[in-house]
C-alpha positions as CSV (number, residue, x, y, z in Angstrom):
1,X,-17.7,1.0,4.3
2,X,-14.6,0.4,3.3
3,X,-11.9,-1.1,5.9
4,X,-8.2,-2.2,5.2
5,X,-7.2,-4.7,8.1
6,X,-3.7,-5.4,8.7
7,X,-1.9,-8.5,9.9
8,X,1.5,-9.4,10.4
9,X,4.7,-7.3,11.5
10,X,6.5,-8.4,14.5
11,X,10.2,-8.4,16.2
12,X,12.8,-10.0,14.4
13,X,16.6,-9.8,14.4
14,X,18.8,-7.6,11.4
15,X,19.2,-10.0,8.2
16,X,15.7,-11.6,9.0
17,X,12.2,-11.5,7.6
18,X,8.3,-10.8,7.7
19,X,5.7,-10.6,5.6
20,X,2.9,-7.7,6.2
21,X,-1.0,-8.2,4.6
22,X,-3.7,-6.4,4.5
23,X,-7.5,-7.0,3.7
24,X,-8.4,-5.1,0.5
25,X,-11.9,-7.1,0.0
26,X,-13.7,-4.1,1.3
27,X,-12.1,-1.5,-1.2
28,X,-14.6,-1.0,-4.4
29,X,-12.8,0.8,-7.2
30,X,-11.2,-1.3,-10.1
31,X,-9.0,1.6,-10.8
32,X,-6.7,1.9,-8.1
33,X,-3.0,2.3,-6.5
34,X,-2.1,0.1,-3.5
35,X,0.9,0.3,-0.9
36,X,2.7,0.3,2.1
37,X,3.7,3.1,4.1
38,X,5.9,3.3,7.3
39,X,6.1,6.0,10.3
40,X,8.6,6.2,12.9
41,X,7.7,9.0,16.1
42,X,8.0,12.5,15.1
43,X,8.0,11.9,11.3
44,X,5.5,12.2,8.3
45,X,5.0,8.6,6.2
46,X,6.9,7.4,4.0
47,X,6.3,5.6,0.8
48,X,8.0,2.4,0.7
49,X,6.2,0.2,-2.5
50,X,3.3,0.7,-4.6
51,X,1.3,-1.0,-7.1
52,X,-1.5,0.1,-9.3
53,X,-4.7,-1.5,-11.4
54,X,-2.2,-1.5,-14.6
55,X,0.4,-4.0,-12.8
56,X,3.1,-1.1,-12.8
57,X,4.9,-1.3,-8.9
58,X,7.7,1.1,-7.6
59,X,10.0,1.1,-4.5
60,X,11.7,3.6,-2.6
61,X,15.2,2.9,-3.4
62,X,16.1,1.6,0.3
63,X,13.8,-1.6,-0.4
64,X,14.6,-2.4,-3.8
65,X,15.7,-6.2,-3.8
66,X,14.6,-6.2,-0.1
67,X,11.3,-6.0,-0.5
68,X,8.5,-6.9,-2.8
69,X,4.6,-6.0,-2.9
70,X,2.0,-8.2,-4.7
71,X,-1.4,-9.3,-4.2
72,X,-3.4,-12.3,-4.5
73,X,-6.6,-11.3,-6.1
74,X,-8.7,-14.2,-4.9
75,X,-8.2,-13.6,-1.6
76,X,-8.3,-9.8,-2.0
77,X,-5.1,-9.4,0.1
78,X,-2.2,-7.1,-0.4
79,X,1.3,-8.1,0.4
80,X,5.1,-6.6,1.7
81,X,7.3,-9.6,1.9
82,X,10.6,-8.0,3.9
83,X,13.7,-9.6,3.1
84,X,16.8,-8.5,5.4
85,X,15.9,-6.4,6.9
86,X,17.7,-3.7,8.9
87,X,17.4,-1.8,11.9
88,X,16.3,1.3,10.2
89,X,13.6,-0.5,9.0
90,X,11.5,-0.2,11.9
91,X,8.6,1.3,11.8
92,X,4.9,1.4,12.0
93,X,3.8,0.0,8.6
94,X,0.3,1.1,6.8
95,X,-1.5,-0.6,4.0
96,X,-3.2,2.4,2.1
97,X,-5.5,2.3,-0.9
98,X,-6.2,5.3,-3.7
99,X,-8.1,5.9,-6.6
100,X,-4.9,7.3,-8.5
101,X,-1.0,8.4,-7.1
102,X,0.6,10.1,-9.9
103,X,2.2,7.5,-11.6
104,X,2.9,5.4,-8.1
105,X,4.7,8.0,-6.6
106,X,5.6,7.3,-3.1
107,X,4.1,10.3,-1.4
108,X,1.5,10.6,1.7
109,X,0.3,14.0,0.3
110,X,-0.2,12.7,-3.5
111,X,-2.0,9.8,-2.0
112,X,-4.4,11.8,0.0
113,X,-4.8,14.0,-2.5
114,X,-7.4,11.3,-3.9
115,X,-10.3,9.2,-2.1
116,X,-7.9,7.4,-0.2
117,X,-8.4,4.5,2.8
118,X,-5.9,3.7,5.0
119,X,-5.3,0.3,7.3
120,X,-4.7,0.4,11.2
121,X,-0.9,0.1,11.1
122,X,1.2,-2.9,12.6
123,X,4.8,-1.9,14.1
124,X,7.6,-3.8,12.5
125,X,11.0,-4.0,15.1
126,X,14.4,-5.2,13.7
127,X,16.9,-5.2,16.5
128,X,20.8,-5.5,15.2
């Protein structure tokens, strides 16, 4: 069965930073796209960065040189390393795992639109 656990996330002040991982040892596909999502209350998710089996990664353009996704392959574990961050970054954050995304396109329904696997979420909090 395949299972993405989270870890990570937190409180933390504007201008700080956390690092989000998540368990991918139980996901079976070689071909793949892998990424973090984020939810606040009352909205759909949102695609914050993406990688796929090729090494190609994209970020939604309020993250880029904030944030960066990678993944250490021996310990099966995907990464967001959050770099000051900002109040509107809070959110509940979601690892998420697919067998294709259209070219790493940040979107919930092109993601699901494949075999996909989520994680349990972990809220992230940045208080100005």
């Amino acid at each position: 069965r395949v299972q993405l656990v989270q870890s990570g996330g937190g409180s933390v002040q504007a201008g700080g930073s956390l690092t989000l991982s998540c368990d991918t040892s139980t996901y079976p596909s070689s071909g793949y796209c892998m990424g973090w999502f984020r939810q606040v209350p009352g909205k759909g998710r949102e695609g914050v960065a993406a990688l796929d089996s090729d090494g190609d990664i994209n970020y939604r353009d309020s993250v880029k040189g904030r944030f960066t996704i990678f993944q250490d392959n021996a310990k099966n574990t995907l990464y967001l390393e959050m770099n000051s961050l900002k109040p509107e970054d809070s959110a509940m954050y979601f690892c998420a795992a697919t067998e294709a995304c259209g070219g790493l396109r940040l979107s919930e329904v092109e993601w699901r639109g494949w075999k996909n696997y989520w994680g349990q979420g972990t809220q992230v909090a940045v208080s100005v």
